[in-house]
C-alpha positions as CSV (number, residue, x, y, z in Angstrom):
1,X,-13.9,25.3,-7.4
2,X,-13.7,25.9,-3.6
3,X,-11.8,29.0,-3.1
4,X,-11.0,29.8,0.5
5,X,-8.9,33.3,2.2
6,X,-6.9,33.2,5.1
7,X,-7.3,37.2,6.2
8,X,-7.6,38.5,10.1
9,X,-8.0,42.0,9.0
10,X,-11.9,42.2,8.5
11,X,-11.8,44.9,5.9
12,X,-9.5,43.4,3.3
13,X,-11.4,40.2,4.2
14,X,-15.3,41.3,3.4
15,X,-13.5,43.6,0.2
16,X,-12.2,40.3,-0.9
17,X,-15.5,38.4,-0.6
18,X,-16.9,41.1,-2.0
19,X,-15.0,40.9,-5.4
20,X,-14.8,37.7,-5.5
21,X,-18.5,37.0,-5.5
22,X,-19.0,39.5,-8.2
23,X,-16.4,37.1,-10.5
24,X,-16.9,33.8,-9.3
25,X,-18.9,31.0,-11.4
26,X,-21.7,30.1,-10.2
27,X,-20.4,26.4,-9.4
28,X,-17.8,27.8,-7.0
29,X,-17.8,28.3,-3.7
30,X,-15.9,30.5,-0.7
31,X,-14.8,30.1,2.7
32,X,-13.1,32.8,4.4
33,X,-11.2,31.8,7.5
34,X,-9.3,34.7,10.0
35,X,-6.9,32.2,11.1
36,X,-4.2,29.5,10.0
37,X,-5.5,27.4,12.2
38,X,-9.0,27.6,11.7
39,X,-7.8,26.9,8.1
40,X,-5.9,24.7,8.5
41,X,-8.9,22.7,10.8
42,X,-11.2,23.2,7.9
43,X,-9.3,21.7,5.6
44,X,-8.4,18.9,7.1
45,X,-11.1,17.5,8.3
46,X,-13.1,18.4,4.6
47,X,-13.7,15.7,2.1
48,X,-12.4,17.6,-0.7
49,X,-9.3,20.0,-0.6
50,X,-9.1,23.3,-0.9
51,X,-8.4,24.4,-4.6
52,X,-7.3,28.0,-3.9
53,X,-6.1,29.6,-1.0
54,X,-5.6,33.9,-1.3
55,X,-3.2,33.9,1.9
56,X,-2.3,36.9,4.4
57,X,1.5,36.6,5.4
58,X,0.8,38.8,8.7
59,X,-1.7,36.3,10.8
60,X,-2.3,36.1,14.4
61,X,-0.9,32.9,16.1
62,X,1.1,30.8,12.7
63,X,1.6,33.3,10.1
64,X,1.3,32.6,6.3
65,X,4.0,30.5,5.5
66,X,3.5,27.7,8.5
67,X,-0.3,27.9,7.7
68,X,0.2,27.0,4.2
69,X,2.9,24.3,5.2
70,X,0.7,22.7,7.2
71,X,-1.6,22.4,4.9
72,X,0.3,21.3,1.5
73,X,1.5,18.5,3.9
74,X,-2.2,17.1,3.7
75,X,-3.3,19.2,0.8
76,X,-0.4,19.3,-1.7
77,X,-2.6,20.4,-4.9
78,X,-3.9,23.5,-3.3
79,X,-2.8,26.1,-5.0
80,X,-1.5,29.4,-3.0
81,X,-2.1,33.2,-4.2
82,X,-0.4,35.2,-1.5
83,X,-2.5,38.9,-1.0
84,X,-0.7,41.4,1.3
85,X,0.3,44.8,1.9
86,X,4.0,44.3,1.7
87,X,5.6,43.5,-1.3
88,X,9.3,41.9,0.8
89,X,7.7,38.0,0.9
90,X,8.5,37.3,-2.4
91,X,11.5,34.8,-0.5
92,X,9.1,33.4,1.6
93,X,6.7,32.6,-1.0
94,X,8.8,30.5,-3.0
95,X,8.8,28.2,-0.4
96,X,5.3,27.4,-0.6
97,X,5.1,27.5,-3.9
98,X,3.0,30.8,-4.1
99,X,1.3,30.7,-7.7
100,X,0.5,34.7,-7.4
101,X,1.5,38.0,-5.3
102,X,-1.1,40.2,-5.3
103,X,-0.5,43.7,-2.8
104,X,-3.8,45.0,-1.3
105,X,-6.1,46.5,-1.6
106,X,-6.5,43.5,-4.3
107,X,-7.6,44.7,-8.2
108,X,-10.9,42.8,-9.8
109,X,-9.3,42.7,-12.8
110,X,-6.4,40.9,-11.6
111,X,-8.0,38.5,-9.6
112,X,-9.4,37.6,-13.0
113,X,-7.0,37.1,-14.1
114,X,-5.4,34.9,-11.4
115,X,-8.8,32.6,-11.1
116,X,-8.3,32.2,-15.1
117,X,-4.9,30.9,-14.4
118,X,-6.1,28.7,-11.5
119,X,-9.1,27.3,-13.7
120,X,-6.5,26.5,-16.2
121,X,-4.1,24.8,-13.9
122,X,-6.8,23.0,-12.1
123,X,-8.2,21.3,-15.1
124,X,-4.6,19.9,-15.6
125,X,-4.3,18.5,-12.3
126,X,-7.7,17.6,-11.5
127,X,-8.0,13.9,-12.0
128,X,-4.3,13.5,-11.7
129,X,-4.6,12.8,-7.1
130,X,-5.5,9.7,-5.4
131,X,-8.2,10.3,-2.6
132,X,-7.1,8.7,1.0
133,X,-9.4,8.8,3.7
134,X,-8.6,7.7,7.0
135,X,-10.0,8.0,10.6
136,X,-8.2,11.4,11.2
137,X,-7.5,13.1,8.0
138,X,-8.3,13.4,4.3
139,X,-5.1,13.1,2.5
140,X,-5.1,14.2,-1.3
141,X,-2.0,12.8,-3.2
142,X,-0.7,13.8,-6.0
143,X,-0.3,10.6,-8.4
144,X,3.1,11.9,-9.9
145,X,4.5,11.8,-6.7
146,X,3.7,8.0,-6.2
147,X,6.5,5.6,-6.6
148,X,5.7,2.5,-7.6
């Protein structure tokens, strides 16, 4: 599983690596990233999308929400934990489909508890996308939203 974090604050960034690394499996992998756009440039240009993205709502430049917009437009089966220190973007979480809202500074044990949830959800969805590859972009579609 290829979890990445979108954090600019370094200390909530390396304390989320941190615990993470300490529960990850050993097939899974992590990419932190200080910026949407850096992010957001990542993962488009990857040859596999992003499976979970722990997202900071306060960034510099595009803040939480337009990072993760931009990239469920090419990435729609990522799925989206949002980890900050305010608990008022519970609104602006529903419109990214936030799976999670976790408040720093972030609990092991819940961060279990969300990767259990993701693993779950991702072995639903898994071989339910259709791989596009063009020139520009990697474009990951979900097959249920094909209309044929």
């Amino acid at each position: 599983m290829w979890i990445a974090s979108c954090e600019d604050d370094r200390i909530f960034r390396d304390s989320l690596e941190v615990i993470l690394t300490s529960i990850m499996k050993p097939e899974d992998f992590f990419t932190p990233f200080d910026t949407g756009s850096d992010l957001v440039d990542a993962a488009r240009i990857s040859n596999a999308p992003i499976d979970l993205l722990l997202l900071d709502m306060e960034l510099p430049g595009v803040d939480g929400v337009g990072s993760a917009k931009e990239l469920l437009d090419f990435s729609p089966t990522t799925l989206i934990v949002v980890v900050t220190s305010h608990d008022d973007y519970a609104l602006p979480c529903y419109e990214i489909n936030a799976l999670h809202y976790l408040i720093k500074p972030v609990d092991a044990g819940k961060l279990q508890t969300v990767l259990e949830d993701v693993r779950y959800k991702l072995a639903t969805q898994k071989s339910e996308v259709l791989k596009l590859d063009t020139r520009q972009v990697c474009r990951f579609i979900p097959l249920r939203d094909i209309l044929y």
